[in-house]
C-alpha positions in Angstrom: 146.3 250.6 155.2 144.4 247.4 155.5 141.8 250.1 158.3 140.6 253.0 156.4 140.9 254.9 159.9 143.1 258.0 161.0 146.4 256.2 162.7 145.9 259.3 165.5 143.0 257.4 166.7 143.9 256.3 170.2 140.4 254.1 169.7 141.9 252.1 166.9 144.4 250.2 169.3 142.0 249.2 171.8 139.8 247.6 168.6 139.9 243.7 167.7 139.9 244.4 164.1 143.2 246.1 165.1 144.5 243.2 167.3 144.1 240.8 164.0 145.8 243.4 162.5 148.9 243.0 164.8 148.7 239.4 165.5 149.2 238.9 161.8 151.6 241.5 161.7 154.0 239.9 164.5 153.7 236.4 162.4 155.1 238.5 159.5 157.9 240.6 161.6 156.5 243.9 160.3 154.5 246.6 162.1 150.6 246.4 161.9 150.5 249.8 159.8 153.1 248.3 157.1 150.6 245.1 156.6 148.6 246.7 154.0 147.8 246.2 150.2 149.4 245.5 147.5 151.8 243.2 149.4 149.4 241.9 152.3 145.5 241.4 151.8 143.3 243.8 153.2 141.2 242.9 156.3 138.2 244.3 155.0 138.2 242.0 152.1 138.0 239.5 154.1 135.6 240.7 156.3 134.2 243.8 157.6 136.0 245.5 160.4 133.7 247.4 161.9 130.8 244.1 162.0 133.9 242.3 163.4 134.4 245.0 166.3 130.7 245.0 167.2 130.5 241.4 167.5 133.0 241.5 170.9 131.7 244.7 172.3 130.4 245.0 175.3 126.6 245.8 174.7 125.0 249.6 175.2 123.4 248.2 178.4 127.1 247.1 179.5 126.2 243.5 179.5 128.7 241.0 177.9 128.0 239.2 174.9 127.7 235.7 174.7 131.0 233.4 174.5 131.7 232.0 171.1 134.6 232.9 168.4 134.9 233.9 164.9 137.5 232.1 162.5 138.4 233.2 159.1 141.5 233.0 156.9 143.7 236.2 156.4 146.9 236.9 154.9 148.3 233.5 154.8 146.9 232.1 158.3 143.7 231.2 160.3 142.9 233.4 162.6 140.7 233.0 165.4 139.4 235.8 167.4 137.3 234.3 170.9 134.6 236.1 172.8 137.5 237.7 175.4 139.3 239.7 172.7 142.0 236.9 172.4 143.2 236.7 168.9 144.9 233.8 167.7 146.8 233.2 164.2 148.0 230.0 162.9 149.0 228.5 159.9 146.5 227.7 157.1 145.9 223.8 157.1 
């Protein structure tokens, strides 16, 4: 799995690194727990989840984080995750 997480983990589903996850896995037509190595790259090669889920959330004090967005390629397509959880995927130019 491209998360080394348990899949029982309600938390995992509410997490960005898990949105890329699915985002890239609707492009492909597959479900986000079937996107993993040796077939698909592994997001944490790419870069590291759990950095990646800090970066867009919500600080201890409960203040929001600055806007801004974090692009990097993955699988095949650009993806682009913005400061309000939205995660986009497009084609590699």
């Amino acid at each position: 799995m491209l998360l080394s997480v348990d899949r029982s983990d309600a938390t995992v589903a509410q997490s960005v690194s898990f949105d890329v996850i699915a985002a890239v896995a609707e492009r492909e037509g597959i479900d986000p727990l079937d996107l993993e190595p040796p077939e698909y790259e592994a997001l944490y090669d790419v870069v590291n989840p759990e950095a990646l889920d800090s970066l867009f959330a919500t600080r201890e004090n409960g203040r929001q984080r600055p806007t801004g967005c974090v692009e990097f390629p993955f699988c095949g397509y650009q993806v682009t995750v913005a400061s309000d959880g939205e995660v986009e995927v497009s084609a590699l130019e």
